[in-house]
C-alpha positions as CSV (number, residue, x, y, z in Angstrom):
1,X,-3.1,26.5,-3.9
2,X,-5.8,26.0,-6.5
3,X,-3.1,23.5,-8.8
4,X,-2.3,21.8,-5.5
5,X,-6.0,21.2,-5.1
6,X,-6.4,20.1,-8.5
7,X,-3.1,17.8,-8.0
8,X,-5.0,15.8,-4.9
9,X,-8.2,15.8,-6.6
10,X,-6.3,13.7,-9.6
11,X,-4.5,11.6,-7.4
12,X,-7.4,10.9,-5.1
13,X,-10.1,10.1,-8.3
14,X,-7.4,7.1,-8.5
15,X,-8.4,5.4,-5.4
16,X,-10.4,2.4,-5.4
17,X,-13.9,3.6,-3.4
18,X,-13.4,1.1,-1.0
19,X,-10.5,2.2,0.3
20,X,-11.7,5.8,0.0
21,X,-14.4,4.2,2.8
22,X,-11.5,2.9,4.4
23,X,-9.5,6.2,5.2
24,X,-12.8,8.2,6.1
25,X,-13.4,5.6,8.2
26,X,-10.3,5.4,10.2
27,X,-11.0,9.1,10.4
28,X,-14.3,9.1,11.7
29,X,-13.1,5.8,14.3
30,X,-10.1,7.8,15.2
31,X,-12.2,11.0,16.4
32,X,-14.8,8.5,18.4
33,X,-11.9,6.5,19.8
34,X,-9.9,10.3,21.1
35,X,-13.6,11.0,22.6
36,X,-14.4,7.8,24.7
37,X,-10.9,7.4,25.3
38,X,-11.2,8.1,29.3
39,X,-14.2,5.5,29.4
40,X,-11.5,2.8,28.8
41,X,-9.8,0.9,32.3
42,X,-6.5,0.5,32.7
43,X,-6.6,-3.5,32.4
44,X,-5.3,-4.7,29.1
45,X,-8.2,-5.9,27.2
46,X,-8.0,-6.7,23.2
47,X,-11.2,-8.1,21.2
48,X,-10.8,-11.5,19.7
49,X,-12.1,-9.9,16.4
50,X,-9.1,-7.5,16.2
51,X,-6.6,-10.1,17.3
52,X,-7.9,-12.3,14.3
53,X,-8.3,-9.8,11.8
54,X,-5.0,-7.8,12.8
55,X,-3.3,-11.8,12.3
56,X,-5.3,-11.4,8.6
57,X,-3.7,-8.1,7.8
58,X,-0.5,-9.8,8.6
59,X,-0.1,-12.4,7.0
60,X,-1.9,-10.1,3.4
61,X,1.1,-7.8,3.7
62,X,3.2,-9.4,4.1
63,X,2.3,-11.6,0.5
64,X,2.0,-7.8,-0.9
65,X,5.7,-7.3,0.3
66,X,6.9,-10.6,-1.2
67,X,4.9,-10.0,-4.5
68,X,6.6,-6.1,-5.0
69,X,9.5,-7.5,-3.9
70,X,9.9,-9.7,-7.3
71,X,9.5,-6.5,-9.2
72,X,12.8,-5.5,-8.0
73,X,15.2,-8.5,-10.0
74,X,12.6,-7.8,-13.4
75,X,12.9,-4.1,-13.4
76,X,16.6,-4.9,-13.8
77,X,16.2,-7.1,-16.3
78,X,13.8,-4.4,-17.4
79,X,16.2,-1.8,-18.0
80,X,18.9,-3.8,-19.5
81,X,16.6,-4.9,-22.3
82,X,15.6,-1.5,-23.2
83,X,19.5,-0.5,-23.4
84,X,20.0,-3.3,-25.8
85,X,16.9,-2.3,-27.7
86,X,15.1,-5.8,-27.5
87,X,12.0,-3.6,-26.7
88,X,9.8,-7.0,-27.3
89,X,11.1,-8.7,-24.3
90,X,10.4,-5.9,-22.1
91,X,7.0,-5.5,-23.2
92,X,6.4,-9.2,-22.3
93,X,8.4,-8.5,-18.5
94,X,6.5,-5.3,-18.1
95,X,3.1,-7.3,-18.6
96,X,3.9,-10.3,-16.0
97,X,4.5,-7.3,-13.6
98,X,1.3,-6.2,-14.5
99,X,0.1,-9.3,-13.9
100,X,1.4,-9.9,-10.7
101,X,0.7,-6.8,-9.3
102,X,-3.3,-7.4,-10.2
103,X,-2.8,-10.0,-7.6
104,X,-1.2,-7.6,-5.3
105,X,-3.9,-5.0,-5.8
106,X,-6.3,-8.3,-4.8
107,X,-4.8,-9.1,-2.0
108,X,-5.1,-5.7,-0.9
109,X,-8.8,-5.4,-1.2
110,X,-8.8,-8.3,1.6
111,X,-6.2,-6.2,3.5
112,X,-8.5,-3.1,3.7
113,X,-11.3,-5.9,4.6
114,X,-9.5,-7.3,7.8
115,X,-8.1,-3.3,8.3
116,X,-11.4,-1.9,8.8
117,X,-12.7,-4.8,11.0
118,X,-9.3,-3.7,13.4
119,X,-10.0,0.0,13.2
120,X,-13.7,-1.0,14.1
121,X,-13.1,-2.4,17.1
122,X,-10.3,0.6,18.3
123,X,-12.7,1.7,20.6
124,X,-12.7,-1.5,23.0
125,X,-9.2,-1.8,23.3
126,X,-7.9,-0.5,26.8
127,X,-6.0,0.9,27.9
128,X,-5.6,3.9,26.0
129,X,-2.1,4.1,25.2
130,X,-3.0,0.4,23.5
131,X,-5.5,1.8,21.2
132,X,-3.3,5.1,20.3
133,X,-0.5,2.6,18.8
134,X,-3.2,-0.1,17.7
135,X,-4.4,3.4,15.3
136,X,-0.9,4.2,14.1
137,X,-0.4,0.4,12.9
138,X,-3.7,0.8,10.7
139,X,-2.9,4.0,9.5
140,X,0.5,2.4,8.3
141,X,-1.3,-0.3,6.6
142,X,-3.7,2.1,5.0
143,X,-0.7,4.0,3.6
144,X,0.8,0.6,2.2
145,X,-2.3,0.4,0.1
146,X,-2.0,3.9,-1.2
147,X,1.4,3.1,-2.3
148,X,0.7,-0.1,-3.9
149,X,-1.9,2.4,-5.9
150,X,1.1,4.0,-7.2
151,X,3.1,1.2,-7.8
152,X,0.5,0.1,-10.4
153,X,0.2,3.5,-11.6
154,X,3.8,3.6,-12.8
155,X,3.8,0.2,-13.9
156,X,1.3,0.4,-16.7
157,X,3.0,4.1,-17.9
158,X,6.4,2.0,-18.4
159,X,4.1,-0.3,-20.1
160,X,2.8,2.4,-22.4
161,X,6.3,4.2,-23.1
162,X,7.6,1.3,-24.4
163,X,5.0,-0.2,-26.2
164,X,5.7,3.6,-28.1
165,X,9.3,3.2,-27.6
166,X,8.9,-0.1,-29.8
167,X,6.6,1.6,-32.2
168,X,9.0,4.3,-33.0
169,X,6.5,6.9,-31.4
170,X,8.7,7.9,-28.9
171,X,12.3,8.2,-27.9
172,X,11.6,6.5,-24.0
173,X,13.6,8.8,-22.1
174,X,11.7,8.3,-19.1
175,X,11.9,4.9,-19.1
176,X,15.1,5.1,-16.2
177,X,13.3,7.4,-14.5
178,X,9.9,5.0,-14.0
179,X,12.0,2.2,-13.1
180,X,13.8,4.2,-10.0
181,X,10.3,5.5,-9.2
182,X,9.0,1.7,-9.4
183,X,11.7,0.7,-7.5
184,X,10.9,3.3,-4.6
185,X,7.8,2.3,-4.6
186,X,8.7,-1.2,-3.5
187,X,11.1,0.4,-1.1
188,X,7.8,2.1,0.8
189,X,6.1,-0.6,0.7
190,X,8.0,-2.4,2.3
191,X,9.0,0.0,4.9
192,X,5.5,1.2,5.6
193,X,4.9,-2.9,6.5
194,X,7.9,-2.8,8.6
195,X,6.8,-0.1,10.6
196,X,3.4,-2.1,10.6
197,X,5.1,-4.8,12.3
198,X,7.3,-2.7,14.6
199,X,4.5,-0.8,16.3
200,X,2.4,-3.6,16.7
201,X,5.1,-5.4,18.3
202,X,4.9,-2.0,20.4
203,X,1.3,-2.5,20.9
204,X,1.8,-6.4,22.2
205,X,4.3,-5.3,24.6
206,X,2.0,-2.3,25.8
């Protein structure tokens, strides 16, 4: 128990503190919005401000998905490189994914931005039902940008066991292993935007 709580408390130090605020806010909103859930009537009413921001969050994820999905044809390239020892060039590939995904992890500060304005107004969407599947889209979302965390994560350790590979400091034996964890990454990610997508299409046709 105690290394499992020792394990969270490593992975969680990672987090960006805004998006810390963003999950113990969707907490907190979540508990309100099961409270004052039988104030709400059964008419179908949405705020304009979650309309817009939940248009926002769309269109950010789905830029997230396209920029993780480019990781996929360079991690290839990636791997073939460090089989035929040109440890150089995948230095230079690792550090454009780097690069690229500084822009993801960008992009999904503005997500959590447009995310917490959605989870915000939960509470003033009716009927219930609405808001239940309006929380599970967010939570989605919010689990999109944990993942992206660990995308990055494993990105810069491939970076750092090859820059040791090329130095002769170490043999890179978990260089296959990083790249198939990379890659499953970008497999979440873009399932967790999928589902995203899915259960608000739920929510429009609730």
């Amino acid at each position: 128990m105690l290394l499992y709580f020792e394990m969270f408390s490593n992975i969680y130090s990672k987090i960006p503190k805004r998006i810390k605020m963003l999950i113990l806010f969707i907490i907190i909103i979540s508990a309100a919005f099961l409270a004052f859930q039988f104030w709400f009537a059964d008419a179908k009413k949405v705020p304009s401000d979650f309309l817009q921001a939940r248009q926002q969050a769309s269109l950010i994820a789905s830029e997230i998905v396209a920029i993780s999905g480019q990781s996929t044809n360079n991690l290839s390239q990636i791997s073939q490189l460090d089989k035929e020892g040109k440890y150089t060039e995948a230095l230079i590939l690792v550090s454009q994914e780097l690069e690229r995904n500084k822009e993801a992890r960008d992009k999904a500060i503005k997500l959590s931005v447009q995310l917490e304005t959605m989870a915000k107004n939960l509470s003033a969407i009716s009927p219930v039902s609405a808001g239940q599947t309006a929380l599970e889209a967010i939570t989605s979302e919010t689990s999109l940008i944990s993942k992206l965390i660990d995308y990055n994560d494993d990105l810069t350790k491939l970076l750092e066991v090859l820059q040791s590979k090329f130095l002769g400091k170490y043999g890179g034996d978990k260089i296959p292993e990083l790249i198939a964890k990379i890659n499953d990454d970008v497999k979440i990610i873009n399932e967790l935007n999928q589902k995203f997508n899915s259960v608000m299409e739920n929510f429009d046709n609730s």
